[in-house]
C-alpha positions as CSV (number, residue, x, y, z in Angstrom):
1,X,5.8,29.6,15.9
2,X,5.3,29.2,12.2
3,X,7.8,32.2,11.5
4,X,10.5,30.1,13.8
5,X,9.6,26.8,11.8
6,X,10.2,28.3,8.4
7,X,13.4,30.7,9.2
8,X,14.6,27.2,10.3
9,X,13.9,25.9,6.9
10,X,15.3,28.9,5.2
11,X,18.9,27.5,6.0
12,X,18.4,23.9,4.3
13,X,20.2,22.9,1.1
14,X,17.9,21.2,-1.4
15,X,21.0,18.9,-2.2
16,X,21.8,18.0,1.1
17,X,23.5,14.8,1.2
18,X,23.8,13.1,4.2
19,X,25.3,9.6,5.8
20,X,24.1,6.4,6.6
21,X,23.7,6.6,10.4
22,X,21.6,5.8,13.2
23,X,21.4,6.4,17.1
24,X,20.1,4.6,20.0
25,X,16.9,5.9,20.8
26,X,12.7,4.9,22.0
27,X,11.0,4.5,19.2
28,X,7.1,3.6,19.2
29,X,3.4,4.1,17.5
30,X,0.0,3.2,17.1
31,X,-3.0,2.7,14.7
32,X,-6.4,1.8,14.8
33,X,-8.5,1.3,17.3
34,X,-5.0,2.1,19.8
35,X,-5.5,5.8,18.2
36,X,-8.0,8.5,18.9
37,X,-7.7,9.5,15.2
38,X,-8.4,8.1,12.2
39,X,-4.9,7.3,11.3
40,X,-1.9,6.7,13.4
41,X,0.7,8.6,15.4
42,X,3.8,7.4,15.8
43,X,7.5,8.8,18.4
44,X,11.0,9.0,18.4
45,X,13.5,9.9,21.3
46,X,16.1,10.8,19.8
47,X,19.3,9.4,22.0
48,X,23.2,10.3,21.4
49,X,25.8,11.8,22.9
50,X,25.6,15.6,23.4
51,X,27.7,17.3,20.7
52,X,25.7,15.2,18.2
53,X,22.8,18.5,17.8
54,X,19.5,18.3,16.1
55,X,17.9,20.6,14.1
56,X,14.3,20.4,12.2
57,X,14.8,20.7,8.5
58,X,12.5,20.6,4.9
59,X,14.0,18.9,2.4
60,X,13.7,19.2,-1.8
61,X,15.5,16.8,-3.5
62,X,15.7,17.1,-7.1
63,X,14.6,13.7,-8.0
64,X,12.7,12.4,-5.3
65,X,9.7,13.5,-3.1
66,X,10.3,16.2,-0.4
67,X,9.9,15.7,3.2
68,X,10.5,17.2,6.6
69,X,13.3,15.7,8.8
70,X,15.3,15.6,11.8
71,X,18.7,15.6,11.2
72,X,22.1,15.5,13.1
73,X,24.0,18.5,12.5
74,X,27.4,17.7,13.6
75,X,27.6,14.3,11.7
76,X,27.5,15.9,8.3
77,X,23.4,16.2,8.4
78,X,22.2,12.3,8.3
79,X,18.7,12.0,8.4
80,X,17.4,10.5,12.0
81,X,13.6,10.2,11.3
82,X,11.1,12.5,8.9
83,X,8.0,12.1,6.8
84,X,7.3,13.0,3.3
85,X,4.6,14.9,1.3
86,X,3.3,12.0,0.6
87,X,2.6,11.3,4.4
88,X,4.9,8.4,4.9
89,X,7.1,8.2,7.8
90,X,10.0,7.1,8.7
91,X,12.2,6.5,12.1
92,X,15.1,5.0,13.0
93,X,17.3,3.4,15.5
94,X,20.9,2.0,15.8
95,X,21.0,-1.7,17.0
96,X,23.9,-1.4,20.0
97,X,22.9,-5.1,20.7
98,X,25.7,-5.4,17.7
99,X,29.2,-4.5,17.6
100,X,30.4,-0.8,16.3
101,X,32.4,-2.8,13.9
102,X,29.4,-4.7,12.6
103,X,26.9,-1.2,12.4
104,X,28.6,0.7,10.3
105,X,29.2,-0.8,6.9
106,X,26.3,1.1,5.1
107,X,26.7,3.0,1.6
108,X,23.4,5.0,1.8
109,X,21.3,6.7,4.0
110,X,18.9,4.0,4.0
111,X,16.0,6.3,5.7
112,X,16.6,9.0,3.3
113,X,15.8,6.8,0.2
114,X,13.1,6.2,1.6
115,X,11.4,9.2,2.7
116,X,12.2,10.5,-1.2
117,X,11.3,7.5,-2.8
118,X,8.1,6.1,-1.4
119,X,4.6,6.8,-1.0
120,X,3.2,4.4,1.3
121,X,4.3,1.7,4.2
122,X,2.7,-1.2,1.6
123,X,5.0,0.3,-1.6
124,X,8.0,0.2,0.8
125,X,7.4,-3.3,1.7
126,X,7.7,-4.5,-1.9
127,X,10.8,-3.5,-1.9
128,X,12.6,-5.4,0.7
129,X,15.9,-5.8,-1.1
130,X,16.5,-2.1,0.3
131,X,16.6,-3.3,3.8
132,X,18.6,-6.4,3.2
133,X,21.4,-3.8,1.8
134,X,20.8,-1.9,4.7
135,X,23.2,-1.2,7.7
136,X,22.5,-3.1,10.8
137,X,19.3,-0.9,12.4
138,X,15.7,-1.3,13.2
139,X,13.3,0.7,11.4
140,X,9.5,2.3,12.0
141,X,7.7,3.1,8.9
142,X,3.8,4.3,9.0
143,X,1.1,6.1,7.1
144,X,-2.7,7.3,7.4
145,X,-3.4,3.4,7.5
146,X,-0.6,0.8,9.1
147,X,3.1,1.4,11.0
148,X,5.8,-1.7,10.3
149,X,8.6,-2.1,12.2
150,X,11.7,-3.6,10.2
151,X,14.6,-5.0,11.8
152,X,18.2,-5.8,9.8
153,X,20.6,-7.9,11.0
154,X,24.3,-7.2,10.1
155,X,24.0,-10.8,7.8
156,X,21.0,-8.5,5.9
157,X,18.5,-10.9,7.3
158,X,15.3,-9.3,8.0
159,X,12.3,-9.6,10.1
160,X,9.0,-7.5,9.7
161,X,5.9,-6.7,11.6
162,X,2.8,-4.7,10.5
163,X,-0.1,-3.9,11.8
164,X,-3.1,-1.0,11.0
165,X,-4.6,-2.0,14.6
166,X,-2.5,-2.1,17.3
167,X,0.7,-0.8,18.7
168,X,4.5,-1.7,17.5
169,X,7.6,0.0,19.7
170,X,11.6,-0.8,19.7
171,X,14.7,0.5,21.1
172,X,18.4,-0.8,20.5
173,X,18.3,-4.2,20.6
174,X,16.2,-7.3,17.8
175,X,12.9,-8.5,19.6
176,X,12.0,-10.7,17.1
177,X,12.8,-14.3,17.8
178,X,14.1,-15.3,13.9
179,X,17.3,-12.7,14.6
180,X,18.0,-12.8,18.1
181,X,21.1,-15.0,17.5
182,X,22.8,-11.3,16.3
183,X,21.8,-9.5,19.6
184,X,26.0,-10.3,20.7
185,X,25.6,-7.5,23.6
186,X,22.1,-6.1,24.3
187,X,22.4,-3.2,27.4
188,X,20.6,-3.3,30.4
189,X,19.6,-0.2,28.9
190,X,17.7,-1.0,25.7
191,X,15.7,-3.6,27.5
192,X,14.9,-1.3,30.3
193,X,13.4,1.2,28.4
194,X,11.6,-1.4,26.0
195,X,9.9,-2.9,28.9
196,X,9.0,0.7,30.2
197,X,8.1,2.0,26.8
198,X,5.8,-1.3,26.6
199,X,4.4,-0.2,30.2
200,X,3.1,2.8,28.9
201,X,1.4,1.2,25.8
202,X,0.0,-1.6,27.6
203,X,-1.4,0.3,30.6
204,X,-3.2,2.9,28.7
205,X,-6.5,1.7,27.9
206,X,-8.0,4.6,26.0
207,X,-6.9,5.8,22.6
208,X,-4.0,7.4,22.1
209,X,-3.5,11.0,20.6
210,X,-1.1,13.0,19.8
211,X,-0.9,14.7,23.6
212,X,-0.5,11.5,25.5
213,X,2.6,10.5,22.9
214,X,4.3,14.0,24.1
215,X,3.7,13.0,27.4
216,X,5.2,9.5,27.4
217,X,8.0,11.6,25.8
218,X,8.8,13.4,28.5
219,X,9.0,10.2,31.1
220,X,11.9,10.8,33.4
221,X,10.5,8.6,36.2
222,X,12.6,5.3,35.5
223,X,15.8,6.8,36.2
224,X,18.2,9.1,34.1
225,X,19.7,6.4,32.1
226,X,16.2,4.3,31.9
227,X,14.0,6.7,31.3
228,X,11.8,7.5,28.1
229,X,13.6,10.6,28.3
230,X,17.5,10.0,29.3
231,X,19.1,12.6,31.5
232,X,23.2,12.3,31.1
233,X,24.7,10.8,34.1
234,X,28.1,9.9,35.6
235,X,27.7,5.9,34.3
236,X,26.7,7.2,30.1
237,X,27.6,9.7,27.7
238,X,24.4,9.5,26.2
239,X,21.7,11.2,26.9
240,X,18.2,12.6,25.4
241,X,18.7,15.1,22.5
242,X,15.3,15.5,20.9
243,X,11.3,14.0,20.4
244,X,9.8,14.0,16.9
245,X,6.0,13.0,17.6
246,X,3.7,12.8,14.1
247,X,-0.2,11.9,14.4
248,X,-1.0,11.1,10.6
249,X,-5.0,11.4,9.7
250,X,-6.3,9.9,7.0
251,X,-7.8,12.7,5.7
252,X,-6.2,16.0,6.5
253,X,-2.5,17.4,7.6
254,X,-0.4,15.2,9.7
255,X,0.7,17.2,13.0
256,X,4.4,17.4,14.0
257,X,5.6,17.9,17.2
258,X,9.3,18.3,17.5
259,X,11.5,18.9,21.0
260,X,15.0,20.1,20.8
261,X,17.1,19.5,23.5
262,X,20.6,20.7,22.1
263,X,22.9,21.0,24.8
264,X,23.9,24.8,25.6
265,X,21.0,25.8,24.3
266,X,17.3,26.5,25.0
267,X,15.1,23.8,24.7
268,X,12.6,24.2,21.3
269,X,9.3,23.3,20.9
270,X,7.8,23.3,17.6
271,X,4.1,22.1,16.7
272,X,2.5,22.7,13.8
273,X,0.1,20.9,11.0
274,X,2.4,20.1,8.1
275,X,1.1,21.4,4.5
276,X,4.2,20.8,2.5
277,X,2.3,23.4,-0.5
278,X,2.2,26.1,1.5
279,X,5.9,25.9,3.2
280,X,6.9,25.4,-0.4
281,X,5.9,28.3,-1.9
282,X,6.7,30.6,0.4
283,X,10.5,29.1,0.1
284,X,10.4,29.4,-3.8
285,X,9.0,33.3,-3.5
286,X,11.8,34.0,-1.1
287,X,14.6,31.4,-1.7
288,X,14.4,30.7,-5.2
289,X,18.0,31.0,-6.0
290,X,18.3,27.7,-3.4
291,X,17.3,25.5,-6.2
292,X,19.8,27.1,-8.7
């Protein structure tokens, strides 16, 4: 598995540049006493329609911190969710509630600058001018110690909740009251799988690890098209192309657990602790010219 994970990496530009996108998905996570851990763990569906691929990457940029993402391959390799050496992570979502028109005025890849530019959830939220420059989207950040979920309107209004004992989830649509004037056409959808998503959390009463996240990751129960994990149908183009799942310790590697679900393809399943030093250097003995 680790020799799959790194030939994977072996293929990744250290300049990658990528746009300022986001798609629908289940997004979700958990910390404190909600966690078996010390630390949180934290999920991503990944939702789009089926030629958009994923693929698991490792990231060097040359002015910024490097980190492991999940990226879409066929929309010029935008980052979808990832977390950096520094153990922040970061996830996002699209915000369909809000018209196409309206979603995609962005100049950067907001979760990108980010994952290369911060070291904690509490440093990103000094800096909440980055979010009000943002694209309309909803955003989950977390480390060892807290998870904050960040929604942007497409006026760059903001609203923001944190917690370091409890549980936080989303999916394509604003829940917080202060910006629900700019939900103009929130799916059935989105507040089906928010309410199911929300089942899950509130029904289990023991603390979550790593394991139960996959599992809730794998929910087809509520339907193809309401489901934690979306099946295409005849009534959406959209369905399920991939799970990134991270449990974050406070002391120690995180874990990653990544599902790829790439249409015409065999499903992948990659888990491994993450030790950005070692997956480093054995990219710079073998790949050195990369960074040239």
């Amino acid at each position: 598995m680790k020799i799959i994970f790194l030939i994977l990496f072996l293929s990744v530009s250290c300049l990658l540049i990528s746009l300022p996108y986001a798609s629908a998905c289940t997004v979700w996570g958990a910390a404190g006493e909600k966690v078996k851990i010390k630390g949180t763990v934290i999920a991503k569906n990944r939702d789009n329609a089926p030629h958009l691929f994923s693929s698991p990457r490792l990231s060097f940029p040359v002015n910024g911190y490097k980190f492991f993402g999940l990226y879409d391959i066929e929309a010029d390799g935008f980052v979808i969710a990832g977390i950096n050496e520094k153990h922040l992570a970061v996830f996002n979502a699209s915000v369909t509630s809000v018209p196409k028109a309206k979603r995609e005025v962005a100049k950067e890849d907001t979760t990108e600058r980010l994952l290369m530019t911060f070291d904690s959830v509490d440093a990103v939220l000094l800096r909440k001018d980055i979010f009000e420059e943002s694209h309309p989207a909803i955003y989950l950040i977390a480390d060892a110690r807290k998870i904050s979920v960040i929604e942007v309107a497409p006026d760059g209004k903001i609203s923001i909740k944190q917690t370091n004992n409890g549980a936080l989830s989303f999916t394509n649509h604003y829940n917080s009251p202060e910006l629900a004037y700019a939900n103009e056409n929130t799916s059935p959808n989105s507040i089906a799988r928010f309410k199911r998503i929300n089942y899950f959390i509130e029904s289990t009463k023991q603390p979550f690890e790593i394991d139960d996240f996959i599992s809730i990751s794998e929910d087809k129960a509520g339907r193809s098209n309401n489901s934690i994990w979306r099946t295409k149908d005849t009534s959406s183009k959209v369905r399920t192309l991939a799970s990134l799942i991270i449990s974050i310790p406070e002391a120690g590697l995180p874990e990653v657990y990544v599902k790829i679900a790439n249409p015409g393809e065999k499903e992948m399943i990659i888990r491994e602790k993450l030790d950005f030093s070692i997956w480093s250097k054995k990219l710079f003995e073998k790949d050195s010219d990369m960074l040239d």
